[in-house]
N, C-alpha and C positions, 0 to 999 in steps of 0.2 A: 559490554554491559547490556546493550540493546538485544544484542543474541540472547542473551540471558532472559531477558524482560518479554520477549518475544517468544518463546520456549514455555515460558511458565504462563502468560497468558492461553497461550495454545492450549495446554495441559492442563491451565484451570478450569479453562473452558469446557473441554472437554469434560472432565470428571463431574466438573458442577450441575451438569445438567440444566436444564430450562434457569433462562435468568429471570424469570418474575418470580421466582420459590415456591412456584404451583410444585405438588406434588409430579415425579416422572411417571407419567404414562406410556403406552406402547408406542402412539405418535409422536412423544416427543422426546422420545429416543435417538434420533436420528441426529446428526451432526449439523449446526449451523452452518449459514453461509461461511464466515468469518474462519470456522473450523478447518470447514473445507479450501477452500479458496491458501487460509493461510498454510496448510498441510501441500498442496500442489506448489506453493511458492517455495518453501522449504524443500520438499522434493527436485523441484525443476529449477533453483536457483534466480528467476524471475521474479521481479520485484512486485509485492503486496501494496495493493494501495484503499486503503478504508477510508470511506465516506460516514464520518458522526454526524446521525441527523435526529432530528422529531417530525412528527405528522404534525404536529402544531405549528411550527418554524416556516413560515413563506419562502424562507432564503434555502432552505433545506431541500422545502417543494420543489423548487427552482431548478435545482442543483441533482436533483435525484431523477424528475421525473422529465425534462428537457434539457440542460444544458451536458448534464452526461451523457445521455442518450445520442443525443449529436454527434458529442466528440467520438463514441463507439459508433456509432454509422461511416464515421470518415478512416475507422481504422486506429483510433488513440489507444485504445485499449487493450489492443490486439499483442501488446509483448509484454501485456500485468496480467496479474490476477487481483479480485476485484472483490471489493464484498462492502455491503451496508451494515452499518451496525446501528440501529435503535436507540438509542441515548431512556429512553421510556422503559422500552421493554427487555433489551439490556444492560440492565444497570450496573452490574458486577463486571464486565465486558468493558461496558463504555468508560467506568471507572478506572480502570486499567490505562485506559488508551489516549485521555481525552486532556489535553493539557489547556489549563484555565476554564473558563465555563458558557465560552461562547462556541453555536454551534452556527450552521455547520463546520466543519471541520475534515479536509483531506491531509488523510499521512500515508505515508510512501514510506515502506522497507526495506532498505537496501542491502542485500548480502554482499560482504566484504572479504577480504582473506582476513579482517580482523574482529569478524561480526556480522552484528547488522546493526544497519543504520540507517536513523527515523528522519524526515525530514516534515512541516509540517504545514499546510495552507490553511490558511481560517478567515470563514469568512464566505461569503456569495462573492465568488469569483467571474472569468468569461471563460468561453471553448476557449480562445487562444492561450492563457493562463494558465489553464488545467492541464491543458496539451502541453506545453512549457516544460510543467511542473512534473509530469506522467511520461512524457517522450523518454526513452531509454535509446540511452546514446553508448554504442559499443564504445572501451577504451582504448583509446589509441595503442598500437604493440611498441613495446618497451626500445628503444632506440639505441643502441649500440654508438659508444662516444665513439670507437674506433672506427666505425661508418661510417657517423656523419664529421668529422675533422675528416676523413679519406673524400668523400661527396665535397664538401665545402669548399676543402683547400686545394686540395690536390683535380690536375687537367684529367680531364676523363682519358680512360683507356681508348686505344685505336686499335 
């Protein structure tokens, strides 16, 4: 379902053009962060992670303008793809995306063999937290019962 809801965001986004309903001009043609970032994630299989904020919101300031910044200087960000979305100035966007009505707000994408799947922080968080919640951790390779009853029970080979 989340594939689904991630798919049609993408596409409405797209098509919609500028979220404040100014008229599309020539500059504002171009694809959003959110577009882009979430069209590479879907491409490269790499999980999307959106930051919901306002320029009003302190905890947003916080969260946008130093405490992520950090965590991409130490390397946190370096296996997502990443993108801000405006709760302001995309309405129709944030709409989409934004669950309850406190911001900020990080969600994480994650491509599945059965989907994707959202997971969601809210809230003024820490680097540690964020890094927690953003670390992409390879999954383990599938383990063969006939290996490990062979590994476990059985004396090793000489």
């Amino acid at each position: 379902m989340t594939t689904l809801v991630l798919a049609a965001v993408v596409q409405a986004t797209v098509l919609a053009g500028p979220a404040d309903d100014r008229p599309i001009a020539k500059a504002d043609a171009r694809p959003d962060a959110f577009t882009l970032a979430s069209q590479r994630s879907i491409k490269t299989g790499r999980p999307l992670v959106v930051l919901l904020g306002a320029d009003w919101c302190p905890a947003c300031k916080v969260m946008k303008k130093t405490t992520l910044p950090k965590l991409a200087e130490a390397g946190g960000l370096k296996d997502v793809e990443f993108a801000y979305v405006d709760v302001d100035r995309q309405r129709r966007l944030a709409g989409r995306l934004i669950r309850g009505n406190s911001i900020p707000q990080l969600i994480r994408f994650d491509k599945t063999e059965k989907g994707w799947k959202s997971q969601y922080l809210i809230g003024s968080q820490s680097v540690k937290k964020i890094a927690e919640f953003v670390e992409v951790s390879p999954p383990d390779p599938p383990i063969r019962l006939s290996s490990w009853l062979q590994e476990t029970f059985l004396p090793p080979k000489r």
